[in-house]
C-alpha positions in Angstrom: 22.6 -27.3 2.5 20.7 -24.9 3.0 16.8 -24.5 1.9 15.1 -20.9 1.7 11.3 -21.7 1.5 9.2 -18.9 1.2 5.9 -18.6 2.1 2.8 -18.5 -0.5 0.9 -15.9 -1.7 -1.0 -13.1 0.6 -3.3 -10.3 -0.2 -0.5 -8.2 0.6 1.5 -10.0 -1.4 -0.5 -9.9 -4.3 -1.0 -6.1 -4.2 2.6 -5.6 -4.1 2.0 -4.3 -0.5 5.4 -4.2 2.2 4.0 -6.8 4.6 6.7 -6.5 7.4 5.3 -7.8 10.8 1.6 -7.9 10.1 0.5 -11.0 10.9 -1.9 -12.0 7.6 -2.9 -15.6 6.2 -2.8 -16.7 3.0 -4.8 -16.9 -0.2 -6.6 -19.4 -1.1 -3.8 -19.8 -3.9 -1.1 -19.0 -1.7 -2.5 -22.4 0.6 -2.6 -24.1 -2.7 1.1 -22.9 -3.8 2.1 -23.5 -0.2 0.8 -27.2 -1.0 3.0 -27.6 -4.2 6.2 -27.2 -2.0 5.8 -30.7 -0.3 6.0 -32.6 -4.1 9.0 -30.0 -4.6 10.4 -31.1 -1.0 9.8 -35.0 -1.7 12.2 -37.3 -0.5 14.2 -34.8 1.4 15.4 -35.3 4.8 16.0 -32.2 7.1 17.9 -32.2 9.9 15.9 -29.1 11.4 13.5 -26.9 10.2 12.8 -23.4 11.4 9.8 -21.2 10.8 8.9 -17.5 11.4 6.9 -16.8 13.8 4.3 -15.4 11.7 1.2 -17.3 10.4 1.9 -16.8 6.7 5.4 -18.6 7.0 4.0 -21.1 9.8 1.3 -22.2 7.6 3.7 -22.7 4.9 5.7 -24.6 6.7 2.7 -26.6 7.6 0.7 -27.4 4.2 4.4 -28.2 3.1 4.6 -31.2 5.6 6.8 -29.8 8.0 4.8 -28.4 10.8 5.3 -31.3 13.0 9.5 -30.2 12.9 9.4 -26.9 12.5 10.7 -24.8 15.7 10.2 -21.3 16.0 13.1 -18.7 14.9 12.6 -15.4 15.8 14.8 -13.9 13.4 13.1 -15.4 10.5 10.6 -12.2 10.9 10.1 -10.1 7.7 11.8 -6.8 7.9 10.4 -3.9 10.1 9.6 -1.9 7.7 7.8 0.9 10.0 5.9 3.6 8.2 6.0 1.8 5.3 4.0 -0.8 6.4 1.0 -2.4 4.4 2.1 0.8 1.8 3.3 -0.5 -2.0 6.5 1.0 -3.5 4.4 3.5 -6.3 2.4 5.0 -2.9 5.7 5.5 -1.2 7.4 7.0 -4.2 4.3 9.8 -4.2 6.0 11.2 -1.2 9.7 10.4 -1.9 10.1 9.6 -5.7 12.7 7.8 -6.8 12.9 5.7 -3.3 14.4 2.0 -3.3 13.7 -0.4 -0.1 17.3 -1.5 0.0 18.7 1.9 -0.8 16.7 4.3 1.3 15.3 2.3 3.8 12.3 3.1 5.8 11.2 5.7 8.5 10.5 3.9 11.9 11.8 0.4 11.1 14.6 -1.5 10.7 17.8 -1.1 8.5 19.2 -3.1 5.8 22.6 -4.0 8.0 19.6 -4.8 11.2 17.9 -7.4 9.0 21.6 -8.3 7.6 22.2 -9.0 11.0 19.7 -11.3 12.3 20.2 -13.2 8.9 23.9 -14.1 9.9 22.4 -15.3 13.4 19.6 -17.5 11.3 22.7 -18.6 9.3 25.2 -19.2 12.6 22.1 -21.7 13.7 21.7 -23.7 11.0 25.4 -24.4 10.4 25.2 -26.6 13.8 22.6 -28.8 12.4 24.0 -32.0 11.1 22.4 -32.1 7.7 20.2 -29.9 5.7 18.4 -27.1 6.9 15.0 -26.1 5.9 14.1 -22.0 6.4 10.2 -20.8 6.0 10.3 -17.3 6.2 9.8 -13.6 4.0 11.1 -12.6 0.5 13.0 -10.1 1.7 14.6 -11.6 4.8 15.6 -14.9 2.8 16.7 -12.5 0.2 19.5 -10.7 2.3 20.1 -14.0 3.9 21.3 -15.5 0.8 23.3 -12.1 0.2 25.1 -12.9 3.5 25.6 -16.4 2.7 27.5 -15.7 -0.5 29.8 -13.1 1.7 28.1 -9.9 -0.1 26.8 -7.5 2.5 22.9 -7.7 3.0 22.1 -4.7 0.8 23.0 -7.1 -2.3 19.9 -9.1 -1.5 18.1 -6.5 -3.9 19.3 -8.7 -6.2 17.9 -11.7 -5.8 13.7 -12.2 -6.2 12.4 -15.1 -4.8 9.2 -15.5 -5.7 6.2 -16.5 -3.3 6.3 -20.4 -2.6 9.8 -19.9 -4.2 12.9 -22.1 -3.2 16.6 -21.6 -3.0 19.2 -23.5 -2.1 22.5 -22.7 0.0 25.7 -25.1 -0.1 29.7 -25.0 -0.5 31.4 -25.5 -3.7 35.4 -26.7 -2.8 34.3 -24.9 0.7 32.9 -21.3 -1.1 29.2 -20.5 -0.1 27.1 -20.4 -3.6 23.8 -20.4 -4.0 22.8 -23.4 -6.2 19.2 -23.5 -6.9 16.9 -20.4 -6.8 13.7 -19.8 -7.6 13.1 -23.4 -8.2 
């Protein structure tokens, strides 16, 4: 199985702001939320555990309890999202009204099927663990990777909100990927 772990809260975050590749902590609520996850996570026993490289994620992964397994997985990073970055969706849509992340994509940064792409490689990684599989990463990464998962192409990920300090979980059902927790 397959755990989507999100990390908590940022200023960003909280403003509704695109934070792609900035590198920016947590809130102090975000640290607390971040917190919460290792009651959530209780009792479970991953067989790896891979982080983004970026502080809001690592530090997740950390106050969670899992800093001490955690490796590094470059393509866990939050989507480029170029000229858009640190910019919230009404700002955007004052010079191009009617825009939609997953639709339009951004100026200068990556596309949907880029992002779609290094999800499948997150995904090809953790299927060689024996066991279950924790993923700390971005809403909108984890979003497109549980789009992939389910066989729908990345775009589909619009569909699916996961929350900060949100959880999902991946598995099979009579060998058909499903997603059988989200949000939790």
């Amino acid at each position: 199985m397959l755990w989507l772990i999100r990390h908590g809260e940022t200023e960003w975050s909280l403003s509704g702001a695109h934070t792609g590749l900035t590198d920016i902590p947590l809130t102090p609520a975000g640290e607390e939320k971040a917190r919460s996850i290792r009651d959530k996570l209780a009792g479970v026993h991953f067989a790896m555990v891979l982080t983004s490289p970026l502080l809001r994620a690592r530090r997740t992964c950390e106050l969670a309890g899992f800093g001490d397994q955690a490796q590094i997985e470059p393509n866990l990073v939050e989507w480029n999202y170029g000229d858009y970055e640190g910019r919230t969706t009404a700002d955007i849509r004052k010079e191009r009204p009617g825009w939609y992340l997953f639709r339009d994509g951004v100026p200068n940064g990556e596309t949907v099927e880029q992002v779609g792409a290094r999800a499948r490689k997150v995904i090809e990684r953790a299927l060689t663990a024996n066991g279950d599989v924790a993923l700390f990463a971005h809403g909108h990464i984890l979003r497109i990777l549980a789009a992939c998962w389910i066989e729908l192409p990345p775009e589909h990920g619009k569909n699916l909100v996961l929350g900060t300090a949100g959880i999902g979980t991946l598995g099979f059902e009579h060998c058909t990927p499903v997603i059988d927790r989200w949000n939790c």
